[in-house]
Short mmCIF file of the C-alpha atoms (twelve columns), coordinates in Angstrom:
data_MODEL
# 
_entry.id   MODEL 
# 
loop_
_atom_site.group_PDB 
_atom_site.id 
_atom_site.type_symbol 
_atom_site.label_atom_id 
_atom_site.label_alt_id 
_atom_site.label_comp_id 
_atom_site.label_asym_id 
_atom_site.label_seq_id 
_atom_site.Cartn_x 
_atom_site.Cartn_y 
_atom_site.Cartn_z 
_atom_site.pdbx_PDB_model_num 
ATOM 1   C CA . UNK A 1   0.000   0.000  0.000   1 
ATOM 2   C CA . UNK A 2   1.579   3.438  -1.048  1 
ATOM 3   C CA . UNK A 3   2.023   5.504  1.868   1 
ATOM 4   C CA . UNK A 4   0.329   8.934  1.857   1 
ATOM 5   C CA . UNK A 5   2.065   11.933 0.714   1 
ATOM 6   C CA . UNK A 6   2.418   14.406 3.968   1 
ATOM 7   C CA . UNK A 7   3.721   18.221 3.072   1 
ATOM 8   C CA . UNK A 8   5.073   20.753 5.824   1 
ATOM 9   C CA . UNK A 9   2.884   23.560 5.467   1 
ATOM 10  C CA . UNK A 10  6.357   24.979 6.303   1 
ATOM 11  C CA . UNK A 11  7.628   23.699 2.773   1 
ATOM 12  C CA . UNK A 12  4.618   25.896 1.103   1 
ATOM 13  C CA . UNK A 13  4.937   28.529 3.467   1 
ATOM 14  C CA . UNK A 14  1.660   31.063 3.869   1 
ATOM 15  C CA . UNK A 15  1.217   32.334 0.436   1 
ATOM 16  C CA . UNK A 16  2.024   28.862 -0.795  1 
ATOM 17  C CA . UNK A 17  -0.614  27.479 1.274   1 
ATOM 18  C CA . UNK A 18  -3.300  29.645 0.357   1 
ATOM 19  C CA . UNK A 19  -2.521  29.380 -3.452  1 
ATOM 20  C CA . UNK A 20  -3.161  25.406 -2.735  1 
ATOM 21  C CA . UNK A 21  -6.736  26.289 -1.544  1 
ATOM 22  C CA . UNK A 22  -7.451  28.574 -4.197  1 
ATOM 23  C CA . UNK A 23  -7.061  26.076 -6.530  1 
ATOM 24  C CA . UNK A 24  -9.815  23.177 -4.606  1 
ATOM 25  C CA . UNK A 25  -12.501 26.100 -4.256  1 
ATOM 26  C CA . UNK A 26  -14.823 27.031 -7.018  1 
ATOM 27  C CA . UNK A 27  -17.382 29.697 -6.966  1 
ATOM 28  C CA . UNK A 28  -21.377 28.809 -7.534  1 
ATOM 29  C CA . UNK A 29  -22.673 32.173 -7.300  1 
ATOM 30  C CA . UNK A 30  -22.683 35.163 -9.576  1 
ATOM 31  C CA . UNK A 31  -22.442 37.432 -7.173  1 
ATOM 32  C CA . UNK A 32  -18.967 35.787 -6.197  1 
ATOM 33  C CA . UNK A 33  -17.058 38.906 -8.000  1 
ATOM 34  C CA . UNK A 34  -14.204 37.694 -6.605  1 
ATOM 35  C CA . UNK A 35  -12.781 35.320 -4.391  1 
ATOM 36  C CA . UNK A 36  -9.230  34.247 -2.583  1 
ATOM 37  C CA . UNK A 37  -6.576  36.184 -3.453  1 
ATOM 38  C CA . UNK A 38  -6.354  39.334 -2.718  1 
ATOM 39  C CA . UNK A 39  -7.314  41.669 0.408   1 
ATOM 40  C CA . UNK A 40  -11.040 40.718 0.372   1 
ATOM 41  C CA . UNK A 41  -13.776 38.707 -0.859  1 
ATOM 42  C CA . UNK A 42  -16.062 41.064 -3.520  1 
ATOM 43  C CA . UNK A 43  -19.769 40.239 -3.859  1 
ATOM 44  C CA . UNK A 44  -22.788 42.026 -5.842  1 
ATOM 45  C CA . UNK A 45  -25.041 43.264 -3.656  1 
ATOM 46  C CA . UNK A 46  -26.998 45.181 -6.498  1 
ATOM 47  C CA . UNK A 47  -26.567 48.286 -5.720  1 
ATOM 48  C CA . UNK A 48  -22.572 48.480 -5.087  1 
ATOM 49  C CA . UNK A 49  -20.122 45.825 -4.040  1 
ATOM 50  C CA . UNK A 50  -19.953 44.379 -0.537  1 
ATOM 51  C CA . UNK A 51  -16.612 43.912 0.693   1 
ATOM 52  C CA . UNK A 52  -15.274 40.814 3.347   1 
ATOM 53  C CA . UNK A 53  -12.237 40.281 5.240   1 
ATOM 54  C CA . UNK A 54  -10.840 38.343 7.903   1 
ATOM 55  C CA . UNK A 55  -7.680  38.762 9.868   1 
ATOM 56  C CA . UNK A 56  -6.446  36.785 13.017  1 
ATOM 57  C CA . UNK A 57  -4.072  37.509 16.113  1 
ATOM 58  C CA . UNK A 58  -2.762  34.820 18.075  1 
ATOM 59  C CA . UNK A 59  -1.187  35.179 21.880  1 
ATOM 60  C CA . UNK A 60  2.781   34.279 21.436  1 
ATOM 61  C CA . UNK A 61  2.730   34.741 17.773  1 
ATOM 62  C CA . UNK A 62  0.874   37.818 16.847  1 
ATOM 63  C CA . UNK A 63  0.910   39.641 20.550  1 
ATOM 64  C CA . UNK A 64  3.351   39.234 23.274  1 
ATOM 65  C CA . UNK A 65  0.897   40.490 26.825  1 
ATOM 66  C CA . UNK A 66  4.478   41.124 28.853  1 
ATOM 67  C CA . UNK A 67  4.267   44.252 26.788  1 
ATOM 68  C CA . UNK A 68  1.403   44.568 25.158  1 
ATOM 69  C CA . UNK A 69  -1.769  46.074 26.911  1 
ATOM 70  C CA . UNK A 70  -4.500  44.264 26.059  1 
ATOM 71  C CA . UNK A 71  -6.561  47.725 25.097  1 
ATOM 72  C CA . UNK A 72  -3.701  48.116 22.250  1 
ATOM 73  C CA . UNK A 73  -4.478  44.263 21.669  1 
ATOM 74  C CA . UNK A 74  -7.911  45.095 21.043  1 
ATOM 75  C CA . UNK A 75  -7.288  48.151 18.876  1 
ATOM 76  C CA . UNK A 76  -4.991  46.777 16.547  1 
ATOM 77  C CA . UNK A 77  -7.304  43.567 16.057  1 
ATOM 78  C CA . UNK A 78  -9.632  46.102 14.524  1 
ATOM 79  C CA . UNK A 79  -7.323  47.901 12.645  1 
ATOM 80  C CA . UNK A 80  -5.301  44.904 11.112  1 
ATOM 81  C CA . UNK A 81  -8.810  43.869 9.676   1 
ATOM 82  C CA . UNK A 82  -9.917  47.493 8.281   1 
ATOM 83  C CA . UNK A 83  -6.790  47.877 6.473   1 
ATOM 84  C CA . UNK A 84  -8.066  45.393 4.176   1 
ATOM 85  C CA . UNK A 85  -11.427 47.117 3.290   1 
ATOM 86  C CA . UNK A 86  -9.546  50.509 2.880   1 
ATOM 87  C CA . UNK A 87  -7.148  48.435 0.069   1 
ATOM 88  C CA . UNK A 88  -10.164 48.097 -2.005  1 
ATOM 89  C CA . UNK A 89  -10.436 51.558 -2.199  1 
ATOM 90  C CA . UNK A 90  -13.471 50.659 -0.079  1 
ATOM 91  C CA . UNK A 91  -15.279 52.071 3.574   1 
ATOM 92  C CA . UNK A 92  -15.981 49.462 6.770   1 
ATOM 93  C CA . UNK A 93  -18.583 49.985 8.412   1 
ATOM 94  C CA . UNK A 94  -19.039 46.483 10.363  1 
ATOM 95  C CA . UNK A 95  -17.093 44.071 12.443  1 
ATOM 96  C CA . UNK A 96  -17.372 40.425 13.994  1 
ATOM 97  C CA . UNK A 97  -15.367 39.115 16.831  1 
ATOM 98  C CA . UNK A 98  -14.050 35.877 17.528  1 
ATOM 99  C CA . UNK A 99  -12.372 34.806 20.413  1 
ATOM 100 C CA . UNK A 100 -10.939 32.436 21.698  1 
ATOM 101 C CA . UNK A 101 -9.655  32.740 25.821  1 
ATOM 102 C CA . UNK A 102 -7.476  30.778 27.922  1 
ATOM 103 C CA . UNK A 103 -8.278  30.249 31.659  1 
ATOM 104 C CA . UNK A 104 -5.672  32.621 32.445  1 
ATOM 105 C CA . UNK A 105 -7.937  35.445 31.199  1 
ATOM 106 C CA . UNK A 106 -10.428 37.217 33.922  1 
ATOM 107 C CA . UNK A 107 -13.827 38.712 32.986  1 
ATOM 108 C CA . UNK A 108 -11.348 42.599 33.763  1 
ATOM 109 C CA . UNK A 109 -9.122  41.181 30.912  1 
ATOM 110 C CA . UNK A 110 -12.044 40.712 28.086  1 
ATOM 111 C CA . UNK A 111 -13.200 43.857 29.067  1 
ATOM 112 C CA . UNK A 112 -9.728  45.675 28.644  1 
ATOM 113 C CA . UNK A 113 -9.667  43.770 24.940  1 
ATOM 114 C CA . UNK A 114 -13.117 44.846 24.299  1 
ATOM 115 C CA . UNK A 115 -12.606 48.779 25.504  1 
ATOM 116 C CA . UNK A 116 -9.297  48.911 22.844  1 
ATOM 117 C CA . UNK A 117 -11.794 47.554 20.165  1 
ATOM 118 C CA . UNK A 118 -14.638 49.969 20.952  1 
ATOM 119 C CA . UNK A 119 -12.124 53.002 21.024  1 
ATOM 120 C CA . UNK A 120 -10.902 51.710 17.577  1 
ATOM 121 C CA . UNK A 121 -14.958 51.013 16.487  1 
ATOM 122 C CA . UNK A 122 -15.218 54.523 17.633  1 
ATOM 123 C CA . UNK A 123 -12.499 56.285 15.652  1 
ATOM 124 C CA . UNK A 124 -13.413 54.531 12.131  1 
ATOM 125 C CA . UNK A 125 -16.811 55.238 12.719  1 
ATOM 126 C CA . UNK A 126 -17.804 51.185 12.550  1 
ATOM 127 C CA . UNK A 127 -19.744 48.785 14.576  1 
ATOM 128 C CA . UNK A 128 -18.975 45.473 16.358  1 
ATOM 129 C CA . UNK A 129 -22.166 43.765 15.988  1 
ATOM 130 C CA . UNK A 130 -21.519 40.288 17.217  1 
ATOM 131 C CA . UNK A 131 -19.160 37.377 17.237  1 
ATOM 132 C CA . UNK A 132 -18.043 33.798 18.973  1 
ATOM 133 C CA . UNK A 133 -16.756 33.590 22.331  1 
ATOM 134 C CA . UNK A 134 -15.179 30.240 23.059  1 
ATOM 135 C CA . UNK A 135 -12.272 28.461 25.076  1 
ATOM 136 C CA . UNK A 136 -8.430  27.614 24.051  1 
ATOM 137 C CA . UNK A 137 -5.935  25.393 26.016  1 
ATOM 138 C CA . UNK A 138 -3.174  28.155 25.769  1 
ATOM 139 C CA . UNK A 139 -3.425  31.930 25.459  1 
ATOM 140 C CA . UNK A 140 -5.651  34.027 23.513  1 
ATOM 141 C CA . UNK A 141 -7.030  34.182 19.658  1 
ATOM 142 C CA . UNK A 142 -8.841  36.916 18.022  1 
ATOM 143 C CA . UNK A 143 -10.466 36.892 14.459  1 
ATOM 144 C CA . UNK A 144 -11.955 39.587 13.350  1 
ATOM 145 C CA . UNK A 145 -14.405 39.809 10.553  1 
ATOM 146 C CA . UNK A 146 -14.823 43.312 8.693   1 
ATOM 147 C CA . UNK A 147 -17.841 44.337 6.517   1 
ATOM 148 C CA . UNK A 148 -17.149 47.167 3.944   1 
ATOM 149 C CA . UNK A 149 -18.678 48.657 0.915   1 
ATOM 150 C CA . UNK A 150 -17.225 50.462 -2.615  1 
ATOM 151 C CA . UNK A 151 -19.027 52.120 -5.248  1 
ATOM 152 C CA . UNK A 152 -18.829 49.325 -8.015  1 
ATOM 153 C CA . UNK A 153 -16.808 51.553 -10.772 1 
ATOM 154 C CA . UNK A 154 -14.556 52.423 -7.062  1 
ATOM 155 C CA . UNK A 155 -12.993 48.817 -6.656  1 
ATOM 156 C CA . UNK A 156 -9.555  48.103 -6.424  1 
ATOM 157 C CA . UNK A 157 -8.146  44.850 -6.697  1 
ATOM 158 C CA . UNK A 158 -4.288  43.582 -6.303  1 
ATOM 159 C CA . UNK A 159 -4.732  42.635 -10.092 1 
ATOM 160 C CA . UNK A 160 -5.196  45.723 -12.097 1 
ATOM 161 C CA . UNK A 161 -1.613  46.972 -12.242 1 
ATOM 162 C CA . UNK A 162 -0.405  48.143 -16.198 1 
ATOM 163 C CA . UNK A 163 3.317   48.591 -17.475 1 
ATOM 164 C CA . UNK A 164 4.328   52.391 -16.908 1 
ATOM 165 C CA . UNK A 165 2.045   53.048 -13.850 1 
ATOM 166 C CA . UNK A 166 3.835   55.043 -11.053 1 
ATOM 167 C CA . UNK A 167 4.183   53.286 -7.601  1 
ATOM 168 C CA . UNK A 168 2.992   55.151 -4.855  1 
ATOM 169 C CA . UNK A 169 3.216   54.336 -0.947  1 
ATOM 170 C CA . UNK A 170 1.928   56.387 1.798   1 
ATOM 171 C CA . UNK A 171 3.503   57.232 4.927   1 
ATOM 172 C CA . UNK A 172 6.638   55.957 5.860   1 
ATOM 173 C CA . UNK A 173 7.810   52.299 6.749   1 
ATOM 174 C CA . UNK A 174 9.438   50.369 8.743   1 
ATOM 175 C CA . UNK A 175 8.744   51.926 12.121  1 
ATOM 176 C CA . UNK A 176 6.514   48.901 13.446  1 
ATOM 177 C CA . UNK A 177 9.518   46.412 12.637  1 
ATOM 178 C CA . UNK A 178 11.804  48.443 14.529  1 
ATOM 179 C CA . UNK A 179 9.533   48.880 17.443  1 
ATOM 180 C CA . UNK A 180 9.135   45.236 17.598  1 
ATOM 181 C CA . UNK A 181 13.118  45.159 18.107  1 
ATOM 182 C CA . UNK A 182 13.238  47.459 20.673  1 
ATOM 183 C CA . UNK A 183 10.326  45.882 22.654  1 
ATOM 184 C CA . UNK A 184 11.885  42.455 22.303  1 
ATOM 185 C CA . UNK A 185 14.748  43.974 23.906  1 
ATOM 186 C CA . UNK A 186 14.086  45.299 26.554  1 
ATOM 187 C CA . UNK A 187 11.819  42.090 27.504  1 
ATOM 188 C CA . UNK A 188 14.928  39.721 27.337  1 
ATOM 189 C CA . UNK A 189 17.055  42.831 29.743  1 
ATOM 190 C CA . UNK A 190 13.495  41.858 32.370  1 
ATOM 191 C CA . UNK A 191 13.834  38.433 31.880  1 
ATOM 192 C CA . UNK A 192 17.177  38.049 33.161  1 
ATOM 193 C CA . UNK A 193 16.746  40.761 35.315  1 
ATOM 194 C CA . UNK A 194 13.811  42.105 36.718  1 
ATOM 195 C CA . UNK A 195 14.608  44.725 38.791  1 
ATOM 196 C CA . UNK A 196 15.721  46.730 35.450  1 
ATOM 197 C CA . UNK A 197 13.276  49.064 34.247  1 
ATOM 198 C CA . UNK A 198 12.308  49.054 30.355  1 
ATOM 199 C CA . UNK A 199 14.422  51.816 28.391  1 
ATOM 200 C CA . UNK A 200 12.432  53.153 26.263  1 
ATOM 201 C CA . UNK A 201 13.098  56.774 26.103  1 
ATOM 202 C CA . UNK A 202 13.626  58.718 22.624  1 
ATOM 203 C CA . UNK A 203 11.850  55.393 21.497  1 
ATOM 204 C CA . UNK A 204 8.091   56.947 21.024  1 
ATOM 205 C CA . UNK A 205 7.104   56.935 17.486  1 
ATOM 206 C CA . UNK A 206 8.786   53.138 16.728  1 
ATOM 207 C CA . UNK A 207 6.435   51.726 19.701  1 
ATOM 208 C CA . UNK A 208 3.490   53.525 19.193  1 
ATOM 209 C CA . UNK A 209 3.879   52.048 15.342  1 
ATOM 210 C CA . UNK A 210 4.685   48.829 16.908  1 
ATOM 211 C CA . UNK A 211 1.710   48.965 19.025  1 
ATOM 212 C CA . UNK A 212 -0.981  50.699 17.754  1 
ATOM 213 C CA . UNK A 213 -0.471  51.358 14.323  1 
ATOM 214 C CA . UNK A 214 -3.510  53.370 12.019  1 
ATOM 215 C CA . UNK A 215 -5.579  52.162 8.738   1 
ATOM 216 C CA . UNK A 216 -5.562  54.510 6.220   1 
ATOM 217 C CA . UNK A 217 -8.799  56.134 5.530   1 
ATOM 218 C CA . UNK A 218 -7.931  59.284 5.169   1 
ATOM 219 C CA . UNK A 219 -5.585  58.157 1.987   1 
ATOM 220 C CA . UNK A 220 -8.851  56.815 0.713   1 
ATOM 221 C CA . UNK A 221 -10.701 59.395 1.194   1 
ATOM 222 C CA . UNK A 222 -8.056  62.060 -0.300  1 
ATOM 223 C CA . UNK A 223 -8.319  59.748 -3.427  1 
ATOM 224 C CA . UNK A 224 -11.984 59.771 -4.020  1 
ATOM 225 C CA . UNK A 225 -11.837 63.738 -3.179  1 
ATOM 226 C CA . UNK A 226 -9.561  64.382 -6.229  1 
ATOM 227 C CA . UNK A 227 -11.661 61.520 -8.511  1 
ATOM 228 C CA . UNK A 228 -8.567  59.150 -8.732  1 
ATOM 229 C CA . UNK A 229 -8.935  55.504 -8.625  1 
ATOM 230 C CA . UNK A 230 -5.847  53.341 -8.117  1 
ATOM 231 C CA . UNK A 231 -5.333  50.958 -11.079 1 
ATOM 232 C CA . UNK A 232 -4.223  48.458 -8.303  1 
ATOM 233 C CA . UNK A 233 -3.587  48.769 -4.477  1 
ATOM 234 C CA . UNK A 234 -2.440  46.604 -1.109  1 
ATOM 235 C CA . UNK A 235 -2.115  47.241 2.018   1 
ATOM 236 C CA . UNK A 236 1.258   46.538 3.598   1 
ATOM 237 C CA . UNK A 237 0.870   44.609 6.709   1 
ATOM 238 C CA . UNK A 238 4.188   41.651 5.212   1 
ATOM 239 C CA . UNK A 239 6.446   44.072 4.492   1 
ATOM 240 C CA . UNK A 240 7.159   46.249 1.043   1 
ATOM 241 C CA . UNK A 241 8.834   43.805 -0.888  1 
ATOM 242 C CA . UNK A 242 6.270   40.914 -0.551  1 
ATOM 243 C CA . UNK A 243 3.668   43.335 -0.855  1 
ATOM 244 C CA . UNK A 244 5.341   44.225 -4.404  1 
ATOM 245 C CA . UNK A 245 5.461   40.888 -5.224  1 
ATOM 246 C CA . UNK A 246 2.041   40.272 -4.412  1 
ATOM 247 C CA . UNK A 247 0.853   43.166 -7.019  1 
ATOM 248 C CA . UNK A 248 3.404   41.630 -9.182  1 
ATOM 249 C CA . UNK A 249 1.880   38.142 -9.710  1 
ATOM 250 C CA . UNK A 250 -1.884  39.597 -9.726  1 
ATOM 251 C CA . UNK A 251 -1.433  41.879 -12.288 1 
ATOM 252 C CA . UNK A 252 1.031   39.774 -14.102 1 
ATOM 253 C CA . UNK A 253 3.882   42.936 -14.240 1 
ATOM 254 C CA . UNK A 254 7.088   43.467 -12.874 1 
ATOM 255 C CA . UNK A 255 7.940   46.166 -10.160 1 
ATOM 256 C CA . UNK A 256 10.731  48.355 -9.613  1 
ATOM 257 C CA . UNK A 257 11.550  50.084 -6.550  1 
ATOM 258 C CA . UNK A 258 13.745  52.849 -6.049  1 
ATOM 259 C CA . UNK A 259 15.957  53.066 -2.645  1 
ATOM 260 C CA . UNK A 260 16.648  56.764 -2.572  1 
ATOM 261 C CA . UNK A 261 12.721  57.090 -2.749  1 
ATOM 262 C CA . UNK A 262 11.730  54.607 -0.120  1 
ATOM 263 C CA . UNK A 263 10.282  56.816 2.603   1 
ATOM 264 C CA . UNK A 264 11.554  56.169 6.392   1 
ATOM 265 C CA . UNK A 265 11.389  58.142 9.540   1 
ATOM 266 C CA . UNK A 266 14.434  59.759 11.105  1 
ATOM 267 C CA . UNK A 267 13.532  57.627 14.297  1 
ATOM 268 C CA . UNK A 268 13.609  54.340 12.363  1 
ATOM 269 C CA . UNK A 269 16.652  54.837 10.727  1 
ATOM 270 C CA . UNK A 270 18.964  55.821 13.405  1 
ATOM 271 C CA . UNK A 271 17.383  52.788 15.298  1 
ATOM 272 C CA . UNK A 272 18.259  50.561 12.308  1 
ATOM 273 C CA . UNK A 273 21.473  52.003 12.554  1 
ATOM 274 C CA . UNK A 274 21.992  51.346 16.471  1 
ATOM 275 C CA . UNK A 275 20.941  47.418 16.056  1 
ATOM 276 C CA . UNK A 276 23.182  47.028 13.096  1 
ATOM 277 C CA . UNK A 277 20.762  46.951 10.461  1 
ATOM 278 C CA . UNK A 278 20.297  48.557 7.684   1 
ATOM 279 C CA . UNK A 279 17.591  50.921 7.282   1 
ATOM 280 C CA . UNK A 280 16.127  49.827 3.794   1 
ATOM 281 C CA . UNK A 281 16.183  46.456 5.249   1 
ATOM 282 C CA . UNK A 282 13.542  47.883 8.028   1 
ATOM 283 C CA . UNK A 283 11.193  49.278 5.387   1 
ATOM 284 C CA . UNK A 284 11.312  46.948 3.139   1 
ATOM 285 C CA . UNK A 285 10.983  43.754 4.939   1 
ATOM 286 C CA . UNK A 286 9.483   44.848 8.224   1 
ATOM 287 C CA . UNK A 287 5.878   44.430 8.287   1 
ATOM 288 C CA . UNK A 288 2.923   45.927 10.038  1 
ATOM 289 C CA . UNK A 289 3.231   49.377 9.144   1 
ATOM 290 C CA . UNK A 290 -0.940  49.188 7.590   1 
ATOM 291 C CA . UNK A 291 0.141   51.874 4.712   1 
ATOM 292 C CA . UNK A 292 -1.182  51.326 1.491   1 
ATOM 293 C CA . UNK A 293 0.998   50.611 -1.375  1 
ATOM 294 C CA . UNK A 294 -0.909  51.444 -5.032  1 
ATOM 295 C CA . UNK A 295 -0.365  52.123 -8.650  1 
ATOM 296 C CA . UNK A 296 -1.867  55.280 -10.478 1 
ATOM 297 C CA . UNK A 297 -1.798  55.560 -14.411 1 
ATOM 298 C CA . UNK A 298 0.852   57.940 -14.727 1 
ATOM 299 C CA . UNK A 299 -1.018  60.710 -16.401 1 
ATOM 300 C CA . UNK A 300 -2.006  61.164 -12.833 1 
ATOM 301 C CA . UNK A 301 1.270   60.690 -11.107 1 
ATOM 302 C CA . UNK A 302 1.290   65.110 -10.607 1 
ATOM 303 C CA . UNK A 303 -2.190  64.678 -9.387  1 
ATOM 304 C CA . UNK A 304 -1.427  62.390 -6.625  1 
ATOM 305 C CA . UNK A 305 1.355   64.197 -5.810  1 
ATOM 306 C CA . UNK A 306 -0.435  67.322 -5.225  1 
ATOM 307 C CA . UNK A 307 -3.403  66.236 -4.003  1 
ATOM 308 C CA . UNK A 308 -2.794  63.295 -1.981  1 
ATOM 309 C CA . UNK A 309 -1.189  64.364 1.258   1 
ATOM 310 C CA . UNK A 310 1.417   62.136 2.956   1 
ATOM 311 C CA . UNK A 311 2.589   59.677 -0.583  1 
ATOM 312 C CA . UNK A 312 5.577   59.391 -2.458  1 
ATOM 313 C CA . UNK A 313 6.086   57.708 -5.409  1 
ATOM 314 C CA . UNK A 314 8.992   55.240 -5.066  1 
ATOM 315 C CA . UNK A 315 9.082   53.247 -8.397  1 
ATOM 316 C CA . UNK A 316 7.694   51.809 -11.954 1 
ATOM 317 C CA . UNK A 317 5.670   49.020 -13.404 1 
ATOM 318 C CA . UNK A 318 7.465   47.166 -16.283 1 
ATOM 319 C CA . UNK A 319 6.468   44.205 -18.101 1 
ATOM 320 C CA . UNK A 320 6.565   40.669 -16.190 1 
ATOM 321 C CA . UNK A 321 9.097   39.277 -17.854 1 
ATOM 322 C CA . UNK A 322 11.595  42.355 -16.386 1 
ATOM 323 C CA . UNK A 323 10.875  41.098 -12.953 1 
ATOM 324 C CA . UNK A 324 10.621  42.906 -9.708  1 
ATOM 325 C CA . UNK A 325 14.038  44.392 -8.318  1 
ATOM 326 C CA . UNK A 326 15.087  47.370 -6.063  1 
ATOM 327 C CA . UNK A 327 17.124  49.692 -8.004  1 
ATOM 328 C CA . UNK A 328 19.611  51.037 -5.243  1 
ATOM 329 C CA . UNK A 329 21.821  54.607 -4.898  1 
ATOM 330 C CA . UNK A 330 24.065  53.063 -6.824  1 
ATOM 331 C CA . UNK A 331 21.728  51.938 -9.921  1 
ATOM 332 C CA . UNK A 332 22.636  48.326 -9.009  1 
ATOM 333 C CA . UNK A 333 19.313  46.164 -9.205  1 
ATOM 334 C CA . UNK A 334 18.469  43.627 -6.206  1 
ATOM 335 C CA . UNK A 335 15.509  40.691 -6.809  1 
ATOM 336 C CA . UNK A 336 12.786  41.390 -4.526  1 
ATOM 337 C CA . UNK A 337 12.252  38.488 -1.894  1 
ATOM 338 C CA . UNK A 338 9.764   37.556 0.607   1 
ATOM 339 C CA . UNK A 339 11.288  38.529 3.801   1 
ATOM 340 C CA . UNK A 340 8.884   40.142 6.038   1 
ATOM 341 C CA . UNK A 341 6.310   38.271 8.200   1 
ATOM 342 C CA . UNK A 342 6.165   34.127 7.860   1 
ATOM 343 C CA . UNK A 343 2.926   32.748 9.255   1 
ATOM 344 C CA . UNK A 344 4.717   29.026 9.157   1 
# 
């Protein structure tokens, strides 16, 4: 008898995986627009398009409680989610909670969780209208489901990309990455000794991205103010570079990114420096930073420019065959890779 085939999911890694379950899943309904692959599900409602996402946290892997307050827990659940709708060029204006609690976790503890979510709720102007409570054998596990809507001629997908659009990205990145290191730090200086207090002075702006980072709606809603529509847009919660190759393979192009362009905070650069890393490395493989990466036709490239607050453009789109490379000071050209956040 032939013994069954078993696969890490380690050897497919997340993308890998997902691209595997793509391919057993058909859809049966029209209004299935669209399905896996990219920030959220699309279906015809009628009247517009109704948008679907789902993002999890998990205790140890996602959330480390010795320094993360379990309002900040709560808020970033939300936001994590939201990113997603914004992506699709779209608005949220729902949520569903899942969770799933140890024994270690008190009635005072949900209610911390809960008050971070609310205050997030609050901000975006959404509601959290129900859920699944239920128990784990270790730690704590929080899905969230967001609801959105776009305009139907509004919709931005991962896939609509075209050789000689301009590369935008908003903020600046790397930030979260960096206030990961520093927060990892100073936990290992408590675990071997505890009577040292946490040094994180001059260290503001890296934690607070680290900790309770920000969806960008107001992006969105600069965009529809000046009429543009992305040709293709992702939110970058992996990291730059597998973000870029994530609009690479959808839209079937090749992406170049330009070094000098690639925007990142004074903060997060000397840090980089001060842990012996270097500071492109931060942005472009660091992960969590919720800024949304997108492609205009470049016809509008000026228009962005001027009438988008808070974007720069950093690069091209060239033809798939091309590839996708970072183009550095120095005009030397370095494949992007996959680096940021592995979920196996």
């Amino acid at each position: 008898m032939t013994k069954p085939t078993r696969t890490d999911v380690s050897e497919l890694g997340e993308f890998g995986l997902i691209d595997r379950i793509q391919s057993m899943v058909s859809s049966r309904y029209r209004s299935t627009i669209h399905g896996i692959g990219d920030d959220c599900a699309v279906l015809d409602n009628g009247e517009d398009y109704t948008l679907l996402s789902v993002d999890t946290m998990v205790e140890g892997l996602h959330f480390d409680l010795m320094y993360c307050p379990l309002q900040h827990v709560g808020y970033k659940a939300i936001v994590s989610s939201i990113s997603d709708i914004y992506a699709m060029n779209g608005k949220p204006s729902h949520v569903i909670v899942s969770l799933s609690l140890s024994s270690k976790y008190s009635v005072e503890a949900v209610e911390e969780l809960y008050k971070g979510m609310e205050r997030a709720a609050s901000f975006y102007n959404i509601d959290i209208v129900g859920g699944d409570t239920t128990s784990s054998l270790s730690g704590a596990t929080l899905s969230v489901t967001a609801y959105g809507r776009v305009k139907k001629d509004q919709l931005v997908l991962r896939s609509g990309a075209k050789t000689g659009d301009a590369l935008f990205v908003t903020g600046n990145l790397g930030g979260a990455y960096m206030g990961l290191q520093i927060l990892n730090r100073e936990k290992q200086i408590f675990l071997q000794n505890p009577d040292m207090q946490p040094e994180l002075e001059g260290h503001d702006y890296v934690v607070g991205r680290q900790l309770k980072p920000e969806a960008r709606y107001d992006v969105v809603e600069a965009l529809a103010k000046a009429s543009i529509v992305p040709t293709a847009m992702i939110d970058i919660s992996d990291g730059l570079s597998s973000e870029c190759l994530h609009l690479a393979k959808s839209s079937k192009v090749g992406v170049e990114v330009h070094e000098q362009f690639v925007p990142i905070q004074q903060e997060t650069y000397d840090l980089s420096l001060e842990l012996n890393i270097d500071p492109i490395t931060s942005a472009m493989n660091g992960g969590e930073d919720y800024e949304l990466l997108f492609t205009v036709d470049p016809s509008l490239a000026d228009r962005v420019r001027e009438e988008v607050p808070d974007c720069i453009e950093i690069g091209i789109i060239h033809k798939e065959e091309k590839g996708s490379f970072l183009t550095s000071r120095t005009n030397q050209h370095y494949p992007l890779t996959a680096q940021g956040w592995k979920a196996f």
